[in-house]
N, C-alpha and C positions, 0 to 999 in steps of 0.2 A: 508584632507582639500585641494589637489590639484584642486577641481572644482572650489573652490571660483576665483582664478584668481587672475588677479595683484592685487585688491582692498586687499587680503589678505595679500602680501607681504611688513613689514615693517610697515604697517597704525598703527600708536599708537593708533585710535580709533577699529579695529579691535583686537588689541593683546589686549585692556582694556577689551574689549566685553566676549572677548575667555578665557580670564584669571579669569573673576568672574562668567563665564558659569562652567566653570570647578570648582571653589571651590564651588559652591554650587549644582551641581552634587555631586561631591564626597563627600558632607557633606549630604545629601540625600542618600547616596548609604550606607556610614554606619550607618545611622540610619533605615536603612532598615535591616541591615546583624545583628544589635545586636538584633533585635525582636521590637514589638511594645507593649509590655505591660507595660514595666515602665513608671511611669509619668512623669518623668523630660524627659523624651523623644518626647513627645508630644508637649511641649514649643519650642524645637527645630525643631522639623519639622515642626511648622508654623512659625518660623521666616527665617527657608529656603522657604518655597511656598512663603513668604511676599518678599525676596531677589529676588527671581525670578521673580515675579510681575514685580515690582523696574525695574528691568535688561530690561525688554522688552518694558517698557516703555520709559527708560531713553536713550537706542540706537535706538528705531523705526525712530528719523526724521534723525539718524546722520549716518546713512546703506544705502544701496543700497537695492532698496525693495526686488530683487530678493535672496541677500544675505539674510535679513534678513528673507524671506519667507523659505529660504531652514533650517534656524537653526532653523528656529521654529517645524519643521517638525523631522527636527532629533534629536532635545532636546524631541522631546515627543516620539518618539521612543525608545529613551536611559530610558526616567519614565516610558515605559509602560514593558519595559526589567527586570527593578529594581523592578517591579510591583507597581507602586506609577501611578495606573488608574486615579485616581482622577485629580491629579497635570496635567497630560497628556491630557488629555481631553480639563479641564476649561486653562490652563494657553499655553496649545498648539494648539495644533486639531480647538480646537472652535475660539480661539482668529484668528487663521487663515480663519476659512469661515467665519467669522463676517467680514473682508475686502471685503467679496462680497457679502455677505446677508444681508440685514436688515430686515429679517423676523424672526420669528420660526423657528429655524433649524426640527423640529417635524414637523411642520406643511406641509413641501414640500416631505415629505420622501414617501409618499403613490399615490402618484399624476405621472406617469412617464412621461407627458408632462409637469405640473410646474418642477420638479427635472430638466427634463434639460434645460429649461429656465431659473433657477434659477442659477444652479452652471454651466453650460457649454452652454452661450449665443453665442458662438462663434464658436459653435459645438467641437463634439468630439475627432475631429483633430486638435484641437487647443493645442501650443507647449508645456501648461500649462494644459491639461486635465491629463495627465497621474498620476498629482503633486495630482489633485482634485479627482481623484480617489484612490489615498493612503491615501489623508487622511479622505476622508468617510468612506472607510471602518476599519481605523485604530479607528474612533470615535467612529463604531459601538461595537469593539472588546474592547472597552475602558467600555463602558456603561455595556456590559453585565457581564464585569469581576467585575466591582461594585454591580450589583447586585448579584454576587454570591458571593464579599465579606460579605455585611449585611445583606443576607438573602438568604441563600445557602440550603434551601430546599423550599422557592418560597410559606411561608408561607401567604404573604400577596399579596391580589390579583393584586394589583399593580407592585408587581414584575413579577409575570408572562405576566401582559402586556407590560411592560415592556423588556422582552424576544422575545416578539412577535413583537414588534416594530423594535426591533432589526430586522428577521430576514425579517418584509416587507422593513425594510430597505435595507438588503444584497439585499435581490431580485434584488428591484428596480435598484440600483449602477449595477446588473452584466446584468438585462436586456439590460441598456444603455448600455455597455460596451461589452455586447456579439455580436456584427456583426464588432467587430476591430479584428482583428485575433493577433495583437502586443499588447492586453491585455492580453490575453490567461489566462497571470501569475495574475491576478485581478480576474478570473473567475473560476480559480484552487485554490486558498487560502479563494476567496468566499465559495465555496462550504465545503473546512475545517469546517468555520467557522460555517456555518448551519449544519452543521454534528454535529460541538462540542457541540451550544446548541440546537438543537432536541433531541438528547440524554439524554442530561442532563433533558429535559423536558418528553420525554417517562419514563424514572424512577420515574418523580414524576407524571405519572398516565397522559398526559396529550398528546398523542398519538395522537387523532385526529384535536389536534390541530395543530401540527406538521408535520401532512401528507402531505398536501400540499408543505409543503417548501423541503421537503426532496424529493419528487417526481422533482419540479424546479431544484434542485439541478444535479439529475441524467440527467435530459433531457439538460440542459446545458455541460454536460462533452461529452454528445452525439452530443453538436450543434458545439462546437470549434474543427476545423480538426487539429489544434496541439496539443490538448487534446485526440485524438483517437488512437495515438500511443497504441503498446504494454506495452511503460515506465508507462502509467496512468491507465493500466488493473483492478489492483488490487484495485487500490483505486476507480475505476468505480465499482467494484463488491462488495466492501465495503459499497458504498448510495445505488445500487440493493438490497442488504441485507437488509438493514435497513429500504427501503421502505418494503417491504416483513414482515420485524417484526413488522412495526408500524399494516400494514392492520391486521397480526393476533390480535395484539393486541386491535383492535378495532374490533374484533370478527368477519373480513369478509375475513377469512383461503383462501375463494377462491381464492379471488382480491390476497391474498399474494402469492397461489402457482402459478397464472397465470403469475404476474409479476416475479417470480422468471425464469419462461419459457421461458416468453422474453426475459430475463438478459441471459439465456444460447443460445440464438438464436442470439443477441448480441454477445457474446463471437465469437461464431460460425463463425460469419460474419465476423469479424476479423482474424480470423485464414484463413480465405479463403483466406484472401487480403497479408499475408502474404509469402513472398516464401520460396522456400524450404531449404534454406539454414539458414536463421532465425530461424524456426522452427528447425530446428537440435539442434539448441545451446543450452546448459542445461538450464540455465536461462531461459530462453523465454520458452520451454517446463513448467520450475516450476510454472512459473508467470501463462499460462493457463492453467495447472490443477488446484493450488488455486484458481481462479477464478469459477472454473467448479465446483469445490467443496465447493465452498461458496452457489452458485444457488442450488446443489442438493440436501442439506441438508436442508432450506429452501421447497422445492419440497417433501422430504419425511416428513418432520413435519406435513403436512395436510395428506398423501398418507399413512402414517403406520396407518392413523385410518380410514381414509374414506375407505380404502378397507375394513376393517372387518363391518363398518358399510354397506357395500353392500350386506352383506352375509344375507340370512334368517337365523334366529334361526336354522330350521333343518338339513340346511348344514355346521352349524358350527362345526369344527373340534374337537375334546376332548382335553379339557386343559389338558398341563402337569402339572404334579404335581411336584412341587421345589425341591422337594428329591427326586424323582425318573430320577429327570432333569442332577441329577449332574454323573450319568452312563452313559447318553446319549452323543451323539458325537455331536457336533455343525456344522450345525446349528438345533438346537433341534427345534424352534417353526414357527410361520408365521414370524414374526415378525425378527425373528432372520435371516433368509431365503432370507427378502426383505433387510436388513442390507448389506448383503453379497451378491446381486443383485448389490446391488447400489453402493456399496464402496467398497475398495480392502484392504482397512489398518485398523488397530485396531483402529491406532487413529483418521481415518476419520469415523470409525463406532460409535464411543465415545463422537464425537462434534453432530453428527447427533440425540445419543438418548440424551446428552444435550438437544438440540436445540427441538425435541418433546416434551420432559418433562418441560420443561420451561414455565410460563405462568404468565404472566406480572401482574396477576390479586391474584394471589398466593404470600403471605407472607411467612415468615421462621417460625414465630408464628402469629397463633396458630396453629399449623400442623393440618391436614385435608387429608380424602381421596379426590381420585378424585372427583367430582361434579356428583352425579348419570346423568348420560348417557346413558344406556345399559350397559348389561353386557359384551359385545364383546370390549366398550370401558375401563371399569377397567380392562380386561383382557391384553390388550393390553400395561396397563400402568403398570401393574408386569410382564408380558415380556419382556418390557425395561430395568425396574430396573434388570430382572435376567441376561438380555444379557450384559449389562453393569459391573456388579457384575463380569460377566462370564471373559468379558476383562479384568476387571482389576488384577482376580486371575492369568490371562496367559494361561488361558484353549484354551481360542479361537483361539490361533495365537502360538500354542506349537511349531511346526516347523520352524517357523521363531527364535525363541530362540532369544527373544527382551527381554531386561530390559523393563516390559510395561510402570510403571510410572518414568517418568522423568522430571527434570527441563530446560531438552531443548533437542532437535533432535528426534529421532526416538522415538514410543512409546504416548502414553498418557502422555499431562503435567498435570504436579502437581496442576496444578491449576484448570485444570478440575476435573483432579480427586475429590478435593477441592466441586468444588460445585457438583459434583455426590452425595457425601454425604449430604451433606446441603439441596441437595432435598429428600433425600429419607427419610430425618428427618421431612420433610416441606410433605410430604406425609404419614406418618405414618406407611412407611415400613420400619417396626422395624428391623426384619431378615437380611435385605437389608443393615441398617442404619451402625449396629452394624461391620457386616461381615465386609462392604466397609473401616469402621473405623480403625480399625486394619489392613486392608494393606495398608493406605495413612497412619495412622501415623508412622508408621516405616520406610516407606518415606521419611516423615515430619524429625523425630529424626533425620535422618541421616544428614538433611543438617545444611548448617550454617548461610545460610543466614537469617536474620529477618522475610522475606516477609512469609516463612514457618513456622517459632516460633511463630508467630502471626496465621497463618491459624491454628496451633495445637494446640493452644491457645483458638481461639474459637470452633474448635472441642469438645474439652475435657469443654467446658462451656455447650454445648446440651445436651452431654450424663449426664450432672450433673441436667439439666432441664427435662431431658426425665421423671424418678421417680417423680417428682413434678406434672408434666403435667398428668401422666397416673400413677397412683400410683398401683402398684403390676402388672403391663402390658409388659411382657421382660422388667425386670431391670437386670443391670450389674455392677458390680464395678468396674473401675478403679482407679488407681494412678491419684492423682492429682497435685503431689508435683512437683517442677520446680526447678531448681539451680538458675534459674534469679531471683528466687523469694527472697531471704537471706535477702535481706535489708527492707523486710514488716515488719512493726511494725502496732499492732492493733491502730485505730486513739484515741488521749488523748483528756481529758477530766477534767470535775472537779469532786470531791474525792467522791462524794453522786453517780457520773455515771460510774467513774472506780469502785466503787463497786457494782454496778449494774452487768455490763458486767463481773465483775469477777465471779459472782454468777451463770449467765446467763451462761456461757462456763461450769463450770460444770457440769451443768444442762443438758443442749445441747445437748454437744457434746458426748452422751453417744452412741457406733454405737447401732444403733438401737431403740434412742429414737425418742420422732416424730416429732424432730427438727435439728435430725441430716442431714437431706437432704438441707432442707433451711439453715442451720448452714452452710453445707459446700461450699454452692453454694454461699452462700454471702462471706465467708471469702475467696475463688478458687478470685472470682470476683475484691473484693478487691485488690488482692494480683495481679492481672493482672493489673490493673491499678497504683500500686505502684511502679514495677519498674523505674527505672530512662529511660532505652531506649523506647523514645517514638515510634519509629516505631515497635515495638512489643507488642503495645497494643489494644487490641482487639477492633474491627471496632465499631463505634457510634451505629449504629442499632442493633447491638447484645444485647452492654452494658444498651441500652433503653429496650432490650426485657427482659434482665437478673431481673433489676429491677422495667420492672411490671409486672412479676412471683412472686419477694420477695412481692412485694406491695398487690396483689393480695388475695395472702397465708395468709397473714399478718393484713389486715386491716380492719377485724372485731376485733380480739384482742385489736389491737393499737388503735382505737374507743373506746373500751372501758374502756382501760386505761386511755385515755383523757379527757373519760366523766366523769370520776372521782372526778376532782378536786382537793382542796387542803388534800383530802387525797388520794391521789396519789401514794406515797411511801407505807403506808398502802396498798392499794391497790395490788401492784405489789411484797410484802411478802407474802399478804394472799393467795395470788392466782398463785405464784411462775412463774411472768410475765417477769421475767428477759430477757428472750432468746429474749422476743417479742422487748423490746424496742434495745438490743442491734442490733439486726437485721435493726430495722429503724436507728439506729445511723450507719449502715458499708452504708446503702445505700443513705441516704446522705452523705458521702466519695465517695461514687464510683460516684455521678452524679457532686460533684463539682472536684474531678481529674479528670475526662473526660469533663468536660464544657458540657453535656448533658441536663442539668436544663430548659434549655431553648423549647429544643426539642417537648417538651407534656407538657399538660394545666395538667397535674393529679400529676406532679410532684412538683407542686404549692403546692399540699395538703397532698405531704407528705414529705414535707420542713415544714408547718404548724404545721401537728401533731408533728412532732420532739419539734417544738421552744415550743409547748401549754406543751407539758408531761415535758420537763426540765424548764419552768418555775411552773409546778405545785412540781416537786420534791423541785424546790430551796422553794416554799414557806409552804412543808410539814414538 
């Protein structure tokens, strides 16, 4: 509070201000920390927003404007810390440009000659712009965090406009603000901001709409000469990146590997400008090889296929063959050859056949081969999978005697390793899938942290899907038992359903009956979601993929159980239906412990058949 000034020291009307600022902070801040799902808790957070209200009402004529403009600003900084977006926005952010707009705050946001007529009539050097440029863009980082509270996969198309408003909004704010060089810091947290949700919008499929902003974004870190430093390298090579994956992702590989050229001709330039004694220091060296090797992996994602697609048929080479590959010395193939061209470390060869195999357009289910191509391109995409296979067994890189997977330093992280498997599942390279599985989780097992009991967690839920998906196609048995698991109880019920499911489980779970696979995969399922630690429970999209497998499998049976009626019970004796309905009863458990219900319109319908089958037992 030293800025405020004498006005601050002794004023009983400032210590009243400051004093009921602070208790209804703090009475916001733990009803933030105790959760938001009870209900007597909602009564109190709107009679703190209603206190707050109150407060900024009741001292606006008795302050000093400038005081009272600065608490406004950092009282909504403080709600938007606590994550209380909402409060911050309506009772801070907006309450303060409504002192100088009486328009649409929307309405000015696309317009870059209204925008600065509107909020900086007195231009940009004015002593009060720097104030109106934190809090535009603190409104904009306000608004999008609301929308990914109530609607965080951008279901409704309002939200996604919503996103996009947002980031013509950023633009505009860092246009104006891009020819100040003492913004800089306005023009570097912008570009965060566009980065966090472009991202968020590339996963939900919507790349081309986001290309633009993320191209704005790099070409501004390129316009500010206090942003060119070596300190912002990485994070300039970070939006190069991402422009580069949007264009693949919008199927034009070129525009991406060309941009990736320039980001290395970029890097390049800088390194020129720098002397040589810079260059010495470790740091500065790391900073520009991550940079170099963010571009060139990018660069070979288009280049390990477009060279085989240059080849004729008749000069194409003879594939190895997978067993005869593993006598061979590395680098056995093309593919493998260009690996070891371009990169010098395992684990820079590991992100790159990532970053190949990757494709935005590619789900986990329903696994699928490549997309017919040619055959030079499915070739290309089990040469990845075997050079990567190759790295992680420690074949490739023997000499160097590296621990390959690891949860940090040298090596392959675990978390790549992680989705190596996850694609080779998401491809249908079974050999590949199984092999990779058994060296990451023995990885997995070892550690202790959560983040890897959750990744093993849904490992061991695929290979429990694979036999369901592909029935008698390479199946395998593992363990699927857990120690976290002890506290799973099958979910209760009443006494006509507990005897159901107890019928059902003998029935079932016989190994080798032909409900033993969906028996195990739903009760594995269950049992992941039961634990009490919730950060080691298996990711939303899995637990959605899990249960429309069971659903799948299941919902011609459960059809016709329900079309039954009130002989129902009848029903499900004669025809020894037990297994089917207990199946639908674990998976409504696992979608209301996961709050997944919501996620897919099909999950309506088998919440439905659930309630139809146990009101027809209650009335058999």
């Amino acid at each position: 509070a030293a800025f405020f000034g004498p006005v601050a020291r002794g004023n009983p009307v400032v210590d009243s201000f400051e004093t009921e600022l602070r208790r209804v902070l703090g009475s916001l801040r733990r009803l933030r920390g105790a959760g938001e799902a009870k209900p007597p808790q909602h009564d109190l957070h709107r009679q703190g927003a209603n206190t707050l209200f109150n407060i900024w009402i009741k001292y606006k004529p008795r302050l000093p404007e400038w005081y009272y403009n600065r608490r406004l600003i950092e009282v909504g900084d403080t709600l938007a810390q606590i994550k209380e977006y909402k409060l911050a926005l309506l009772q801070c952010y907006e309450r303060y440009l409504q002192q100088f707009v009486s328009v649409n705050l929307d309405d000015v946001m696309d317009d870059v000659h209204l925008f600065k007529s509107t909020f900086f009539p007195n231009g940009v050097r004015d002593k009060n712009a720097a104030l109106m440029f934190r809090v535009l863009e603190a409104r904009n980082v306000c608004i999008y965090q609301m929308v990914c509270s109530s609607d965080r996969n951008l279901q409704s198309p309002e939200s996604l406009q919503t996103c996009l408003n947002v980031l013509t909004s950023l633009r505009v704010t860092m246009q104006v603000a891009l020819p100040q060089e003492s913004l800089c810091w306005l023009i570097y947290n912008g570009t965060i901001h566009i980065y966090t949700i472009c991202r968020h919008l590339m996963v939900m499929g919507q790349s081309a709409k986001v290309l633009e902003y993320l191209l704005w974004a790099s070409i501004c870190m390129e316009s500010s000469i206090p942003l060119l430093s070596v300190h912002y390298l990485t994070w300039r090579a970070t939006l190069y990146t991402a422009v580069s994956q949007c264009y693949f992702d919008c199927q034009a590989g070129i525009h991406g590997e060309i941009f990736a050229r320039r980001g290395l001709i970029k890097i390049d330039e800088l390194k020129q400008l720098e002397n040589i004694t810079s260059l010495e220091n470790t740091e500065t060296q790391k900073i520009f090889r991550e940079a170099t090797l963010k571009m060139s992996v990018m660069i070979f994602k288009r280049a390990v296929y477009e060279s085989r697609r240059k080849v004729n048929n008749f000069q194409r080479e003879t594939k190895v063959n997978p067993r005869k590959a593993v006598n061979l010395s590395w680098p056995r193939t093309t593919t493998e050859r260009l690996l070891v061209e371009m990169f010098d470390s395992a684990a820079a060869q590991f992100l790159a056949i990532l970053e190949a195999l990757y494709d935005s357009s590619r789900s986990l289910l329903p696994p699928h081969p490549p997309v017919p191509d040619g055959v030079e391109i499915r070739d290309v995409t089990s040469e990845l999978f075997s050079a990567g296979l190759e790295i992680l067994s420690g074949n490739s890189f023997k000499k160097e005697n590296i621990f390959v997977i690891t949860a940090g330093g040298k090596g392959v992280s675990g978390d790549a390793a992680v989705k190596f498997v996850k694609l080779a599942f998401s491809y249908e390279e079974w050999n590949v899938f199984y092999s990779a599985f058994e060296f990451v989780v023995n990885f997995l097992q070892a550690q202790n942290d959560p983040t890897w009991k959750k990744a093993e967690t849904e490992l061991r839920l695929l290979t429990l899907m694979q036999p369901l998906l592909f029935p008698g196609k390479f199946e395998r048995s593992f363990s699927v038992s857990d120690g976290n698991r002890k506290e799973t109880r099958a979910p209760q019920g009443s006494e006509k359903t507990q005897t159901i499911r107890s019928e059902c489980c003998s029935e079932s779970l016989k190994h080798g009956g032909p409900f033993h696979d969906l028996m195990i995969l739903a009760t594995t399922a269950f049992s992941c979601v039961s634990t009490s630690e919730q950060n080691v429970h298996p990711d939303k999209k899995i637990l959605v993929d899990v249960v429309m497998c069971l659903w799948q499998k299941c919902k011609t049976e459960l059809q016709q159980i329900q079309m039954s009626g009130s002989d129902c019970l009848e029903y499900i004796h004669k025809h020894q239906a037990y297994q089917w309905v207990h199946i639908l009863w674990i998976m409504n458990e696992i979608m209301e412990k996961s709050n997944i219900a919501d996620t897919n319109v099909m999950f309506a319908e088998i919440t439905l058949c659930l309630a139809v089958i146990l009101e027809n037992v209650a009335d058999s």
